[in-house]
C-alpha positions as CSV (number, residue, x, y, z in Angstrom):
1,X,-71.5,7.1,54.1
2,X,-71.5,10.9,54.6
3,X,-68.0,10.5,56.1
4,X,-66.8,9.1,52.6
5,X,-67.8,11.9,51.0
6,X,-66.9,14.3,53.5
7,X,-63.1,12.8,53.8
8,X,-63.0,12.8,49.7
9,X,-63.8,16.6,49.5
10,X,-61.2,17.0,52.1
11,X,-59.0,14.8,50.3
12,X,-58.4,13.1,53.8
13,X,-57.0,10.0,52.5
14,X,-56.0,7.8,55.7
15,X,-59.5,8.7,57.1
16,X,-61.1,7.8,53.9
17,X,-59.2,4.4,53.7
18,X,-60.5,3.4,57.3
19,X,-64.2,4.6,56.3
20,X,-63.9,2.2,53.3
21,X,-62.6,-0.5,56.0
22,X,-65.4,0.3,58.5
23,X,-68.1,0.3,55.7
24,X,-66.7,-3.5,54.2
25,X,-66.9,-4.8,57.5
26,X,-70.0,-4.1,58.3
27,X,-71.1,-5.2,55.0
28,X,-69.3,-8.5,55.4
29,X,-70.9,-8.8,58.8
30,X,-74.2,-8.3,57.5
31,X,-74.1,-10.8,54.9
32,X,-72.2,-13.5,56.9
33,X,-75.4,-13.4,59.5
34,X,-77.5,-16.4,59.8
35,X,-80.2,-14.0,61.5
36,X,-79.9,-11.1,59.4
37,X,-83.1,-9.3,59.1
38,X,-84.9,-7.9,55.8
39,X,-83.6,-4.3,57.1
40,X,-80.7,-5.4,57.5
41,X,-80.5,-7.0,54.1
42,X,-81.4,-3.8,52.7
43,X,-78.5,-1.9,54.7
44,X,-76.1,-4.8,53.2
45,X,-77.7,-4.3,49.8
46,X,-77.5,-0.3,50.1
47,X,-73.6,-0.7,51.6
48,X,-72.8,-2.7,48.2
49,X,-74.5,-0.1,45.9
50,X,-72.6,2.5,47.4
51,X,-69.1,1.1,47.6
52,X,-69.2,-0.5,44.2
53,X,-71.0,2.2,42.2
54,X,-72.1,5.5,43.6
55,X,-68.9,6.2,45.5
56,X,-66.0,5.2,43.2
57,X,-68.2,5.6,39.9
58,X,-69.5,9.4,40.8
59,X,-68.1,10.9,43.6
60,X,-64.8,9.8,43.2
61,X,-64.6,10.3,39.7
62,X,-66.2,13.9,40.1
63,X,-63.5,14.2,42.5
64,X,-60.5,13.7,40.4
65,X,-62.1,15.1,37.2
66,X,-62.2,18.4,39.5
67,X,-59.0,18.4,40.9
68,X,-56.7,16.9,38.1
69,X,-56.9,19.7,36.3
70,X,-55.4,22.4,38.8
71,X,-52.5,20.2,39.1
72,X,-48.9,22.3,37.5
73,X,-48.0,21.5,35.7
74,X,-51.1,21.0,33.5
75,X,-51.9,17.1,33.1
76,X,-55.6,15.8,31.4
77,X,-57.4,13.5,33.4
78,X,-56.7,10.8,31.1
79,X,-53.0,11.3,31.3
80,X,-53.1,11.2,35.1
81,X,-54.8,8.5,35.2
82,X,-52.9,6.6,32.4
83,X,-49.5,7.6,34.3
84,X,-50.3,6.7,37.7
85,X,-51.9,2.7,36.3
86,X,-49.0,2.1,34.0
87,X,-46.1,3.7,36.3
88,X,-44.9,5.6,33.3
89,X,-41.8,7.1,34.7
90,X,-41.7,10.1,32.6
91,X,-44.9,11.5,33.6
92,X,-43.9,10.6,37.2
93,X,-40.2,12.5,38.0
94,X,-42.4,15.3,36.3
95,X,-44.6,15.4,39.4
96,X,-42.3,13.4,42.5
97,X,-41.8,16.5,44.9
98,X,-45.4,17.7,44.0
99,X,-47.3,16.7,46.8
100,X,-51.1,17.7,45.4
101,X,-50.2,15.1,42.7
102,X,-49.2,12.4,45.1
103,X,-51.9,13.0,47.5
104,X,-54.8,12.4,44.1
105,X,-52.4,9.5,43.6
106,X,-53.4,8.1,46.3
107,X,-56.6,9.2,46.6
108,X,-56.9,7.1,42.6
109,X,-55.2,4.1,43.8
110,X,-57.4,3.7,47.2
111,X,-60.3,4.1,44.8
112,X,-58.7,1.6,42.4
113,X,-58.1,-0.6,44.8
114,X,-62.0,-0.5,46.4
115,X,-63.2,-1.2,42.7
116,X,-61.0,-4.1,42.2
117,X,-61.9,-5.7,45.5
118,X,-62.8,-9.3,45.2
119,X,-63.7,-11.1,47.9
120,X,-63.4,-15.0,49.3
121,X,-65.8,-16.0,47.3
122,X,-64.3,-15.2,44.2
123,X,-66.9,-12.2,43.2
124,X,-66.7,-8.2,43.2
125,X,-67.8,-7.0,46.3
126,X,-68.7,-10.6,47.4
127,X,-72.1,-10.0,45.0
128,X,-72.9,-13.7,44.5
129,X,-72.5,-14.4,48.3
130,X,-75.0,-10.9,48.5
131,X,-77.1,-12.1,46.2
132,X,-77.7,-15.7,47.9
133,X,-78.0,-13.6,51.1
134,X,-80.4,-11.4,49.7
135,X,-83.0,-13.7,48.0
136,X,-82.8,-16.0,51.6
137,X,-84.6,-12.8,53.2
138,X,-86.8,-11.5,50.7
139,X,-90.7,-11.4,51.5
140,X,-93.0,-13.4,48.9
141,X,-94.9,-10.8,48.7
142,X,-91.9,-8.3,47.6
143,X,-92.0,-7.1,44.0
C-alpha cells in the first residue's frame, strides 16, 4: 500500500495502475479462499478499506486538489474534473499538447475507474461477497 502512495506522489501512473491490479488480486484471492484464516480476513478486510475509501477518497483526492491548481492555464478543481467526466471539448483542445494535464487525466480516470469497480458478484469492490467471507471467519467471541 506504501507503493500506492508512493507512485501517486510521483504521479507514476502505469506503476500505480499495476499496484491497483496487484492489490485486487490479492484481495480477490483472499476472499475466494475456502481456508482463509481470521488474519487473513483482516488483510482482505484492510485491502478493501484501502482501495475503496482511504486511497481514492483521501489520497487521491489530496492529490489532484494539490496539483490541479498549478496546471496553465489556470483550471478549478471542479472544472477539471467536470471537463475530463463529461469530455467537454472546449476545456479539452484548451489543454491537448499539455502533458501535466493529460498525465492528472489519467491519473483521475485510473482513480475513477478503481472507485467504479464492481465485481462478479454485482457489488462495489465485491463487498457482499467480503462481507459473507468475513462473518464465516469471525470468532464468537469478537466484538
Amino acid at each position: 500500500m506504501q507503493r500506492l502512495i508512493k507512485y501517486t506522489y510521483l504521479l507514476d501512473n502505469n506503476r500505480l495502475a499495476a499496484e491497483i491490479e496487484k492489490w485486487w488480486r490479492l484481495y480477490q484471492r483472499l476472499i475466494a479462499d475456502k481456508s482463509c484464516s481470521w488474519a487473513q480476513a483482516n488483510e482482505a478486510r484492510a485491502i478493501l478499506y484501502f482501495l475503496g475509501y482511504i486511497f481514492p477518497e483521501i489520497v487521491a483526492c489530496g492529490s489532484l486538489a494539490r496539483r490541479v491548481p498549478l496546471l496553465r492555464p489556470k483550471i478549478s478543481l471542479d472544472d477539471f474534473l467536470s471537463a475530463v467526466d463529461s469530455r467537454e471539448q472546449k476545456i479539452l483542445r484548451l489543454y491537448e499538447h499539455n502533458q501535466k494535464f493529460k498525465q492528472l487525466e489519467r491519473f483521475y480516470l485510473l482513480v475513477k475507474a478503481l472507485k467504479n469497480r464492481v465485481a462478479a458478484d454485482g457489488s462495489y469492490l465485491a463487498e457482499e461477497t467480503f462481507n459473507k467471507f468475513y462473518a464465516r471467519r469471525k470468532p464468537k467471541n469478537y466484538f
